[in-house]
C-alpha positions as CSV (number, residue, x, y, z in Angstrom):
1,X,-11.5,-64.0,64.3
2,X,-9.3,-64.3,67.6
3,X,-5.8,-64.6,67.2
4,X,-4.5,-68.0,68.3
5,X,-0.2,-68.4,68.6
6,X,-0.5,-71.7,68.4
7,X,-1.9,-72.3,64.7
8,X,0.4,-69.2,64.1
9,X,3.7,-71.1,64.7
10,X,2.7,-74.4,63.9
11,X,1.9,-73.0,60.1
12,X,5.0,-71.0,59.8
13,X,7.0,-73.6,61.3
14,X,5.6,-76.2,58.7
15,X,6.3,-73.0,55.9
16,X,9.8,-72.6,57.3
17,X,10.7,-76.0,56.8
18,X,9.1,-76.3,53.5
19,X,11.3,-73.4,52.5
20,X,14.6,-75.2,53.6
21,X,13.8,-78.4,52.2
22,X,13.4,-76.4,49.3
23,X,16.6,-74.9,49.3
24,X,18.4,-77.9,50.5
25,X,17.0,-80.0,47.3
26,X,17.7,-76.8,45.4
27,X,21.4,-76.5,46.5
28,X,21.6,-80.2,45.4
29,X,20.7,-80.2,42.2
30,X,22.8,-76.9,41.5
31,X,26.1,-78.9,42.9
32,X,25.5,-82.2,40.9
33,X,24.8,-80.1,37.6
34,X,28.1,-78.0,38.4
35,X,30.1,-81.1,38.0
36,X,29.4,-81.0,34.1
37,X,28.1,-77.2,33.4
38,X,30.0,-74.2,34.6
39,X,28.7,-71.9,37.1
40,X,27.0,-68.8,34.9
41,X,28.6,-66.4,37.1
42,X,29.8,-66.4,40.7
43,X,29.7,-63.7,43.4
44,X,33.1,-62.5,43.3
45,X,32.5,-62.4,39.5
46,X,29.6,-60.4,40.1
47,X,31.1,-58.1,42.9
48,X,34.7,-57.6,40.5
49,X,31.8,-56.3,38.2
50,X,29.5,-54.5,40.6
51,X,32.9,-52.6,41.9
52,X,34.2,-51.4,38.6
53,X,37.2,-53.7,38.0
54,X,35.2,-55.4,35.2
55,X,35.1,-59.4,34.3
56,X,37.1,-61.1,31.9
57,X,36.4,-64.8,31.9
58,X,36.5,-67.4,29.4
59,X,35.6,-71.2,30.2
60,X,38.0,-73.7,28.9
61,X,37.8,-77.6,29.7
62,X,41.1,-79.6,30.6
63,X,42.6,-80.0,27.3
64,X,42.9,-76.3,26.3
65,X,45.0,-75.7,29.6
66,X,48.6,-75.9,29.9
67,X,49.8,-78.9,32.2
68,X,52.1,-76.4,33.7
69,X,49.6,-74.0,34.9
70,X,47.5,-77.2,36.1
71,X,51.1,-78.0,38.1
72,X,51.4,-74.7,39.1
73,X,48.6,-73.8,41.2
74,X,48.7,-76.9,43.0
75,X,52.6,-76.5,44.3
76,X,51.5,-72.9,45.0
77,X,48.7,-73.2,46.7
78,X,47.7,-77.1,47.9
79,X,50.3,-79.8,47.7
80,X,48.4,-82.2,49.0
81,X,45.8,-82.0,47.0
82,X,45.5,-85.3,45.2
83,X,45.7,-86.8,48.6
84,X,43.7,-84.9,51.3
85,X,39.7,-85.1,51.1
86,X,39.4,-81.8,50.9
87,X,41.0,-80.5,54.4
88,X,44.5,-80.1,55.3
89,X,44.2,-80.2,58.7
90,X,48.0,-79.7,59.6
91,X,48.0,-76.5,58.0
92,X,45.1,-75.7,59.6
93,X,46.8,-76.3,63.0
94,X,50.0,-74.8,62.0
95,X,47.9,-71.8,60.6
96,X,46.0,-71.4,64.0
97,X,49.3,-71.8,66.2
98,X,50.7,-68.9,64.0
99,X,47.5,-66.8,64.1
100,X,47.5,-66.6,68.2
101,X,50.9,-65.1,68.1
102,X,51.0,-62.9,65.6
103,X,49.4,-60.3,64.4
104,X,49.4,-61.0,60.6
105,X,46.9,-63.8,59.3
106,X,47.7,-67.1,58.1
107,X,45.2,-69.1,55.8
108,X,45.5,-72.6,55.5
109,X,42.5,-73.1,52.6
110,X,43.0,-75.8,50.3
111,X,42.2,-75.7,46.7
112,X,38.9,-77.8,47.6
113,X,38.2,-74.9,49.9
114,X,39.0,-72.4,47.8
115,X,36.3,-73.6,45.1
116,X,33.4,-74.0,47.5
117,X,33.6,-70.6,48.3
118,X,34.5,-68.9,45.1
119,X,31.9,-71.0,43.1
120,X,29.4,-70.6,46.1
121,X,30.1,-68.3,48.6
122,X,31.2,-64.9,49.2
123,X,34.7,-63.4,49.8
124,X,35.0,-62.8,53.9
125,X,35.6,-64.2,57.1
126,X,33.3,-65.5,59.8
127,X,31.9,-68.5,61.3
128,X,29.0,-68.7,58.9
129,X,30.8,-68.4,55.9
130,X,33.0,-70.9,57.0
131,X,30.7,-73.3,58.1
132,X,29.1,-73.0,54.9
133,X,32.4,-73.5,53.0
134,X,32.9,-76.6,54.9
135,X,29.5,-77.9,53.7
136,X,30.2,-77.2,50.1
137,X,33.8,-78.5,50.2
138,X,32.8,-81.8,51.7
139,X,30.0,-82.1,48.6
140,X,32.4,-81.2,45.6
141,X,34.5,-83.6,46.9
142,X,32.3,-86.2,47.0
143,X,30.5,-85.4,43.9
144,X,33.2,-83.7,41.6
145,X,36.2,-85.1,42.4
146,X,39.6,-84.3,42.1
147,X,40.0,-83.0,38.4
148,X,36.9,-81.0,38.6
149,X,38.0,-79.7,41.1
150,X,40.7,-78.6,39.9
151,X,39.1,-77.4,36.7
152,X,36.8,-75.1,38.0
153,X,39.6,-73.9,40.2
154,X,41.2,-72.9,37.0
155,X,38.2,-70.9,35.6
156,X,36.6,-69.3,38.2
157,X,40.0,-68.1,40.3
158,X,40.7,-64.6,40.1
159,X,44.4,-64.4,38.4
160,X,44.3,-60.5,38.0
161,X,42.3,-57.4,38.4
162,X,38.5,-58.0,37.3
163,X,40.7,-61.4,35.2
164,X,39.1,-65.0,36.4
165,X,39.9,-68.0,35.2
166,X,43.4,-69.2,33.2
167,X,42.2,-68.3,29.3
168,X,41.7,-65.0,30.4
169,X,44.6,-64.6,32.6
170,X,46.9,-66.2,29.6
171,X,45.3,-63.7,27.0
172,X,45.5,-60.8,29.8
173,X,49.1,-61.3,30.9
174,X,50.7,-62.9,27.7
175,X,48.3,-62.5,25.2
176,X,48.0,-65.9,24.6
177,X,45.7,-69.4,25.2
178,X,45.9,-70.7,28.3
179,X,47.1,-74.2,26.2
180,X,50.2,-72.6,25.3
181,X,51.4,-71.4,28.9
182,X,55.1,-72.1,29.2
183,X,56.4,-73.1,33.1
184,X,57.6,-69.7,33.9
185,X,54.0,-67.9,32.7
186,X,52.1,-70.3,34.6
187,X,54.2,-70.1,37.7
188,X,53.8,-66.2,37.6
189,X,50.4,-66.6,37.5
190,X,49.7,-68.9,40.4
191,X,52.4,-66.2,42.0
192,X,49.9,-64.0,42.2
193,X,46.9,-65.4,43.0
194,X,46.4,-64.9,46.4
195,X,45.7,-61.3,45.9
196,X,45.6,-60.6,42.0
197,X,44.6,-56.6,42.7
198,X,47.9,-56.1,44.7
199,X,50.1,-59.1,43.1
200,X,50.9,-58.1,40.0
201,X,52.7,-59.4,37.0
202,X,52.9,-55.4,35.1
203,X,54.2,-54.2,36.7
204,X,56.0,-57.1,38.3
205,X,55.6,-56.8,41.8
206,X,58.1,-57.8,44.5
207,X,56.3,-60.8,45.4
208,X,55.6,-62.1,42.2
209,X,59.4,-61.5,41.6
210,X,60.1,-63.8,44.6
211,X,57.6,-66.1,45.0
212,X,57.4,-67.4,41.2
213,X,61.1,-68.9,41.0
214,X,60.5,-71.2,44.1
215,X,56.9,-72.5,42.5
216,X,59.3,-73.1,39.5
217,X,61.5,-75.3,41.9
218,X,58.4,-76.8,43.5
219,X,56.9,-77.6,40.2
220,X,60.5,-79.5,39.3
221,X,60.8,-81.3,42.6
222,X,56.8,-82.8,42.6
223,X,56.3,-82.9,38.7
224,X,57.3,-86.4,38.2
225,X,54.6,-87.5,41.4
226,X,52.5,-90.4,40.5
227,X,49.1,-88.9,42.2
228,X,50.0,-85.1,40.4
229,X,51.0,-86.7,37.3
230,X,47.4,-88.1,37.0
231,X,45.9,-84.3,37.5
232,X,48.0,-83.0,34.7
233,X,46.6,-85.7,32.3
């Protein structure tokens, strides 16, 4: 039987499609079930265990986390969170204006962004990744909204070595629930976030030791904000 290109790529291009619509309908469904059930694992999770730095996680909804560690994060890492629709695009610029002269990197992710990729993505850089992280950031914040958001955020963070997620971050740090989180533990813990291996609270590192008493200052400055104080709730 001769070979003809034609029927070739007509039939994988009909398969190819198929396969996307597929995955498109898949992704979907996995998105809209996330904004009730948590994610069973995530990659980072996954990696932290692949790599030897183990994985201590423990889901908790809304009501078993301290308000303060809810307040926290969001002066640390997003203050325009309950506003923005998922993109802080001032930072962004600011972050790309600093970027071009200097030699150390800026990130201007918001806690929206910061969700689509740790819940779906992978840790990195490049324009892929990125443009997949837009994707998913535009969905959870039109599907999820705000407080789970902000939820998952919580639980699926890392907040220590091979430690996601506040419960475990509480029991690893203070050996406590994350429910009973006074301001200071929560404001060392969003301290350290953005790099948990090398931020550390024990030993306290230097920038934990500095950065945690002006999230404390934040947190009194924006606690009373109408649009926070409804994330807190």
């Amino acid at each position: 039987m001769a070979f003809k290109p034609k029927q070739f790529f007509k039939k994988s291009w009909r398969i190819i499609k198929r396969v996307v619509i597929f995955l498109f309908i898949l992704q979907f469904f996995y998105i809209l079930l996330l904004k009730w059930v948590n994610p069973p694992i995530t990659i980072t999770q996954l990696g932290s265990l692949v790599s030897g730095y183990g994985l201590k996680r423990d889901y908790v909804g809304m009501k078993e986390i301290s308000p303060y560690a809810k307040l926290a994060v969001i002066v640390s890492e997003d203050q325009l969170f309950p506003d923005h629709d998922g993109f802080d695009f001032k930072s962004i610029e600011k972050a790309m204006k600093h970027n071009q002269k200097s030699k150390s990197l800026h990130g201007a992710s918001t806690i929206s962004q910061q969700v689509a990729k740790n819940v779906f993505l992978w840790q990195g850089r490049g324009w892929f990744r990125k443009s997949l992280e837009v994707y998913f950031t535009f969905m959870i914040e039109m599907i999820w909204g705000k407080k789970r958001i902000l939820e998952l955020y919580l639980n699926v963070s890392e907040m220590g070595e091979g430690v996601f997620g506040i419960e475990a971050a509480a029991k690893h740090h203070f050996n406590k629930h994350a429910k009973f989180l006074t301001r200071q533990e929560a404001s060392m813990i969003a301290a350290c976030m953005p790099n948990p291996k090398a931020y550390t609270l024990k030993p306290l590192s230097k920038h934990v030791a500095t950065r945690y008493p002006w999230i404390l200052s934040q947190m009194n400055n924006l606690e009373d904000d109408p649009d926070i104080q409804k994330l807190l709730q």
